[in-house]
N, C-alpha and C positions, 0 to 999 in steps of 0.2 A: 687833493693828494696828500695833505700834513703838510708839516710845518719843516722836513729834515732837507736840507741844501745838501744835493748829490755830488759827488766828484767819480769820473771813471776813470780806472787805470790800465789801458789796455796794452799788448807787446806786440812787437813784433813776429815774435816766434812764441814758442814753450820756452820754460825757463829763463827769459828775457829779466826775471829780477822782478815781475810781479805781484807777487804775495809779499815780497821784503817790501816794498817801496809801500803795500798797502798798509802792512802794519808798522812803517813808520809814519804814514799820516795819521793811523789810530791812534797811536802814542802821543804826535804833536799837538792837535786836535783834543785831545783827552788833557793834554800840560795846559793847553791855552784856553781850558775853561768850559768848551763844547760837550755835551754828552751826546757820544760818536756810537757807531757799530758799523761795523765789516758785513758786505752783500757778497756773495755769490752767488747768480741764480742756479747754474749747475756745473757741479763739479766732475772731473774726471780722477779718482786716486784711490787705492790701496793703500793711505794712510789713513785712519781714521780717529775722530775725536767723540766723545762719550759727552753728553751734557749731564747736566745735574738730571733731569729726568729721566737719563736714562736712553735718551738717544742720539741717533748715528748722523755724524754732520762730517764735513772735508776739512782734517787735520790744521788745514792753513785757515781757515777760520775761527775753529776753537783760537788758536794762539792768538790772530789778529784781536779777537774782542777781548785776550788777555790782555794784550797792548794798547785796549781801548778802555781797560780797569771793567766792564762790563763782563756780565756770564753769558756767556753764548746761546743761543736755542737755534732751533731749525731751523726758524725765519732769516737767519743770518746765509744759508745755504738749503734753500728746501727740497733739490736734488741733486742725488749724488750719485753719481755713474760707479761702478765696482766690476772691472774688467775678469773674468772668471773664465776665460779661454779666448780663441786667438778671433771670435765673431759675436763672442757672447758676453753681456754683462748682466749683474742684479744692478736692477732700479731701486733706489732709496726714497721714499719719499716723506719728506717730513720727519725724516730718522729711523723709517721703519721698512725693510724689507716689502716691497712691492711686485717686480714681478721679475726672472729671467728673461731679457728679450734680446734679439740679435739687432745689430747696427740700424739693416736698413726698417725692421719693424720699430722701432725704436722711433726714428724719424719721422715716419710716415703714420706710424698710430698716434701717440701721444705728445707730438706738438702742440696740438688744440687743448689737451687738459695741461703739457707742458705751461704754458702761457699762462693758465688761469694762474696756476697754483705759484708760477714766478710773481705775476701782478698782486694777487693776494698776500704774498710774503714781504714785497716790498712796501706797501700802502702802510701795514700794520708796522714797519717800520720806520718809514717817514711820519708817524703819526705820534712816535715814541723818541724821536732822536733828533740832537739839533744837525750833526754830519752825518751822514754814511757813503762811506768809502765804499766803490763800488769794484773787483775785479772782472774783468774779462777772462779767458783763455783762448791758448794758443793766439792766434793774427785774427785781425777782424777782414783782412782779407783774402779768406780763403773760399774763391769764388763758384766752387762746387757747391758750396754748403750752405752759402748765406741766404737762400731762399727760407731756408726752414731752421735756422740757427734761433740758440734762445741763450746766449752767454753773453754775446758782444753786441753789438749796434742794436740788436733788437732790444738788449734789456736798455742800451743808454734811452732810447727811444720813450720807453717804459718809463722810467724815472727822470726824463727830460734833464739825463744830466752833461754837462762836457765833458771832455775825453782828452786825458795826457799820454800820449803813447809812449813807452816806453821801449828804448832799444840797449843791445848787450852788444856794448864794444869789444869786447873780449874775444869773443868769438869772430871778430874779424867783418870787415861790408857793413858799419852799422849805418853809411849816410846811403848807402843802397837801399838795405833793406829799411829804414825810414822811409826814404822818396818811394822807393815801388810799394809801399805799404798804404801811404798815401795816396799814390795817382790811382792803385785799384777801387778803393772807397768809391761809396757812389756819391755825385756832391752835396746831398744834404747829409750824408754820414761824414764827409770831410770838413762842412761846417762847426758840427760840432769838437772839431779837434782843438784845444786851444792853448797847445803848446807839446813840445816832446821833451822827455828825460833823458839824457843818455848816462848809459849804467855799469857799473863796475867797469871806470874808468883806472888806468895804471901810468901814473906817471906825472909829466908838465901839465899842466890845461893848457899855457902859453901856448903849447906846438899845436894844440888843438883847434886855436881860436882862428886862423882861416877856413877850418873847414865847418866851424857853425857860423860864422860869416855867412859862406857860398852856400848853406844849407837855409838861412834863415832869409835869404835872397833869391834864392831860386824855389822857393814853396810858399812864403809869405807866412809859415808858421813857426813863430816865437820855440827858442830854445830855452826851455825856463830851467834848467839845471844840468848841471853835470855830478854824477855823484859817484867819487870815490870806489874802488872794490874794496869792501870792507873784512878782514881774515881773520879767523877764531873768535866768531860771533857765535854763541850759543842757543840759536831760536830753530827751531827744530822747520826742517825743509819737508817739504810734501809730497814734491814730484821725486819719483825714482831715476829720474835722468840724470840729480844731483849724484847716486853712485858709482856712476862713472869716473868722478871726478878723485875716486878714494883707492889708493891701494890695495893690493895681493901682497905686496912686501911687507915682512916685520921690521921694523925699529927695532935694532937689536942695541941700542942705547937703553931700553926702556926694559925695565923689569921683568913687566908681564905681558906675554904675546896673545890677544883676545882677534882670533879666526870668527867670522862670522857668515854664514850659509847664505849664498845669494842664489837665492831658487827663484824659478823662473816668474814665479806669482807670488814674490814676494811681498807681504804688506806689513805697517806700521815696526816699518824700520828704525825710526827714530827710539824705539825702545830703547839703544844701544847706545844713543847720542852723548849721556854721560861719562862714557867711559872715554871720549873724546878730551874729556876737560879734566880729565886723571894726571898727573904728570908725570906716574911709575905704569901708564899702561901704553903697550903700540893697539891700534883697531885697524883690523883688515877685512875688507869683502873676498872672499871666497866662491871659485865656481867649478874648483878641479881640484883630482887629487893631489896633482903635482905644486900645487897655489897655497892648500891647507898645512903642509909643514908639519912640526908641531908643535900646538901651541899650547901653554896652560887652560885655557878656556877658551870651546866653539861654542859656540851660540847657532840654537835651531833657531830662527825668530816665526812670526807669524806670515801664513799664509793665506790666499786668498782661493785657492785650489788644493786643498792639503795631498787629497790620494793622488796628482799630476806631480808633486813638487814630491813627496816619498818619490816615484816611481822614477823621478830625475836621479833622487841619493842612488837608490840600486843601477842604473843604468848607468850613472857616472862611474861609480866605482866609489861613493862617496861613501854610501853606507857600510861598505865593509871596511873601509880606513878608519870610519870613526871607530867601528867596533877595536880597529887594532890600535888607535891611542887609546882611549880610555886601559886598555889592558896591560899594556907594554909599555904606554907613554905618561899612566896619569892623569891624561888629560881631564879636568872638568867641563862636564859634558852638562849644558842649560838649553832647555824647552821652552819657548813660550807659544801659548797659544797650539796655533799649528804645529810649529814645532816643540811642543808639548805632546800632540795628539801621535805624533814621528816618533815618539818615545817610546811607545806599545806596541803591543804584540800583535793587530791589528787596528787597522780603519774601513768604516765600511759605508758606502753610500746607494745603499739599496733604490732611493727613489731620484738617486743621478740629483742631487741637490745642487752639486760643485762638479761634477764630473761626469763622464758616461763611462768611466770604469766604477763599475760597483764596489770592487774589496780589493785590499792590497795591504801585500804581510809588512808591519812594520817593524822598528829597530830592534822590539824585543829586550830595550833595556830595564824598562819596568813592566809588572804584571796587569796591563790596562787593555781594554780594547774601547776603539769611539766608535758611534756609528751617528753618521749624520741626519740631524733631524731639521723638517722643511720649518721650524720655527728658531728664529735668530732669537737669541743671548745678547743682551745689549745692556750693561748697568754697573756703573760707580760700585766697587766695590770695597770694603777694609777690614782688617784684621789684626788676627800676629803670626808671624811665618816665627816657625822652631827650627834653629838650627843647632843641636847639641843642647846645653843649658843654656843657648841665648836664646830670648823672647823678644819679638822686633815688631813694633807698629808697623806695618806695612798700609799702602792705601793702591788703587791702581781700576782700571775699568777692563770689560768684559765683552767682547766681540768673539763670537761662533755658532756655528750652526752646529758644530758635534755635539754629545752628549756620552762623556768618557764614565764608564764602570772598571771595577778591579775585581780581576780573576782570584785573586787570593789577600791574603795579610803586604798590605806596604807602609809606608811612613810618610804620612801627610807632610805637605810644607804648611799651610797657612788653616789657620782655625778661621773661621769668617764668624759672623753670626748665629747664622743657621746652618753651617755644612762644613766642611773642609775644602779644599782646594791643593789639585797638585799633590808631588809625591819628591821624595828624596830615598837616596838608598844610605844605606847606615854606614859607608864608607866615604860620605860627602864627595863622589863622583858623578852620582847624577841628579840632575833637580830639573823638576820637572812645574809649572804653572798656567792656568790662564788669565792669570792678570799681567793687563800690558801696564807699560810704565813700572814695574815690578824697580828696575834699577833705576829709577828717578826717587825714591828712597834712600836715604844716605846713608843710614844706617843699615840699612838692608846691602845696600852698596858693598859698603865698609867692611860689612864682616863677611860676604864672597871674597872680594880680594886680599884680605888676610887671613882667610883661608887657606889662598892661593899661596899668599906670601910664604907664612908659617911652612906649606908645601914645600917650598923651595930652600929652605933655610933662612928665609930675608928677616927681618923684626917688623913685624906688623907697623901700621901706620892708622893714627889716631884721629880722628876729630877732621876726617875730610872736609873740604870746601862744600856748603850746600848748592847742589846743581840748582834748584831752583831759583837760587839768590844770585847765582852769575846769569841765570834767562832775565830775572828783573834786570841786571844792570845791561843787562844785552839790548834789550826792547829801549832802555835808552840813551845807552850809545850811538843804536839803530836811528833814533831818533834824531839827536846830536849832528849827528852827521849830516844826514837828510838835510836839516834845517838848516846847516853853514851852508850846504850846496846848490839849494835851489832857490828861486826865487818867491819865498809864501809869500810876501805880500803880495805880491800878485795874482797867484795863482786864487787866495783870498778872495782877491778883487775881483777876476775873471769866473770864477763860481756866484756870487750876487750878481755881475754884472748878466750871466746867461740867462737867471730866471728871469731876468726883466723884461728883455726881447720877446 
């Protein structure tokens, strides 16, 4: 099998705190000396991460193998689920566009090549790593599916590794949903459990300590930590559940009000994650006209259905308000990706790539039409984006199936190498790109918002904070934390002590 000693990190539910708890063992594991990498045999998300070669892997893994100082590749995640209507997903395999299939062909066809292609991706990385952090998804007992599942028990099975389950106090029943998450396991999947997390705790642990008492007595499995809810940590989240958690309301303490488009197939949202750690910007998720206000900057962000999520703007009423801030209100109006493609004068999907609507008139703010092509855009891209006389190193990666033309004369944003990228109007109200990550650039950052500023009458602000430099201190804060609250030696000891058995 190699030489790399497993650990699995499995939840209770979604969003149980999973991917954080994974990429603070990458991180600790990485401080104490180990060369680690982050597993996920398949992912489910609309967020996605770009390898150096150019391909498509689950957002929470890119990050994790940052937090494990390694570069990411496929083998880290060798499929990725990409939800693309309400029965339908593309298949990723190994970073590359594979097939459209519906749920239940999904299950029922490719579990057997599923399998191979998990066991080949892990071997090659137990062969190269002294850890690897293994996540699960969603509950490993969810007893419809486990016949044919390839994320939880089957993979720990796979890589003969134990298993920390982790639960989300927060949300309330976390010694319920532990025991009933437990008692369903079948008993050699409950063998391998060899201790639980409980997660984004608030408050005393004193007041807690009866009930992991009664918990660590009535199941005979060790509670090796309690850990803290950790608040304005900067490491970018993957599941779209975490937007729930974000307001429609402006901060009207805060300078600049930054409205951001929550369409229904929304993906790689974190785009917007810096403006988070702004301290002159409010950020809001938006889904109504009566929610968008008006704000100095809405943000189109990318989609994973572009012609259903346009056809959301018109049908809300969304697309005609944007038209009426930008005109009346000012507003700066930013494209990325999809909502880039929502920038033009048409989209069109002739061969139903993303959609079974063929064409659908778009915003008509720049002179562009896309039409979607069945070969995916996947690749590291960099340049200099021109805004006025500034020239700005920009860097950022590349996910679409479209392939945008322009009807007439427009004003590129970004010179690349070999092409241009994106468009701007000569009134800096509308910009348009496909590079995601576009505002994890600080300088690129910096001079949109003092754009904005100057707009307003405010004095521009110089020499922002670099976002990427509060994610390194995040990953080890993240880590920090982690380590006061659980019990590593143990959990050390209980990972050597499993392969022995």
């Amino acid at each position: 099998m190699g030489k790399g000693i497993p650990l699995m990190i499995q939840g209770t539910h979604s969003d149980a705190g999973k991917s954080s708890i994974v990429a603070a063992l990458c991180r600790i594991f990485h401080q104490d000396g180990y060369k680690t990498a982050p597993f996920k045999s398949q992912n489910m998300a609309l967020n996605s991460y770009i390898t150096v070669d150019g391909k498509e892997i689950g957002r929470a893994q890119g990050v994790q193998a940052e937090a494990a100082g390694i570069v990411a590749t496929t083998d880290m995640n060798p499929i990725l689920i990409k939800p693309s209507g309400v029965t339908q997903s593309q298949i990723v395999v190994h970073g590359k566009a594979y097939k459209n299939m519906k749920a239940g062909e999904y299950r029922q066809d490719f579990y057997e090549q599923g399998l191979s292609i998990i066991q080949e991706s892990y071997n090659r990385l137990a062969s190269e790593y002294e850890r690897i952090v293994i996540e699960g998804a969603g509950s490993p007992a969810e007893v419809n599916l486990n016949d044919r599942e390839l994320v939880n028990m089957r993979v720990a099975k796979i890589a003969n590794a134990p298993v920390i389950l982790v639960g989300d106090i927060e949300k309330g029943g976390v010694f319920a949903s532990l025991v009933g998450t437990l008692q369903l396991l079948e008993p050699e999947d409950k063998k391998r459990v060899i201790g639980v997390i409980i997660n984004k705790f608030r408050g005393d642990v004193s007041l807690l300590q009866p009930g992991l008492s009664w918990f660590e007595d009535y199941t005979g499995v060790p509670i090796l930590g309690v850990v803290p809810y950790i608040d304005h940590l900067f490491i970018e989240a993957e599941d779209s559940v975490i937007l729930d958690q974000y307001t429609s309301i402006q901060n009207t303490e805060k300078d600049i009000d930054i409205a951001v488009i929550r369409f229904p197939f929304i993906s790689n949202f974190t785009d917007v994650d810096p403006f988070f750690a702004e301290q002159d910007c409010s950020v809001r998720y938006v889904k109504t006209v009566e929610e968008i206000g008006q704000p100095d900057l809405l943000i189109l962000p990318g989609s994973k259905n572009t012609v259903e999520d346009m056809m959301f703007l018109h049908q809300s009423g969304l697309a005609n308000r944007i038209h009426h801030l930008m005109i009346n209100n000012g507003t700066m109006i930013f494209g990325i990706c999809g909502g880039y493609q929502m920038l033009g004068n048409q989209i069109s999907d002739p061969a139903e790539v993303e959609s079974s609507y063929q064409m659908i008139e778009g915003l008509g703010l720049i002179p562009m039409q896309t039409i979607m092509a069945k070969d995916k855009t996947t690749v590291r891209s960099e340049g200099i984006a021109m805004i006025g006389k500034e020239r700005i190193h920009v860097e950022g990666y590349e996910i679409h199936m479209g392939q945008s033309t322009f009807q007439k004369d427009y004003i590129p944003l970004i010179e690349l190498s070999n092409r241009y990228d994106g468009a701007m109007t000569s009134d800096k109200k509308i910009f348009g790109t496909y590079l995601h990550g576009i505002f994890h650039n600080d300088a690129f950052r910096e001079t949109i918002l003092n754009e904005i500023r100057m707009k307003k009458g405010l004095a521009p602000i110089r020499n922002r904070a670099s976002f990427n430099h509060k994610r390194e201190e995040a990953f080890d804060i993240l880590a920090q934390v982690v380590r006061e609250n659980i019990q590593l030696t143990r959990i050390y000891e209980l990972m050597e002590e499993f392969q022995k058995e």
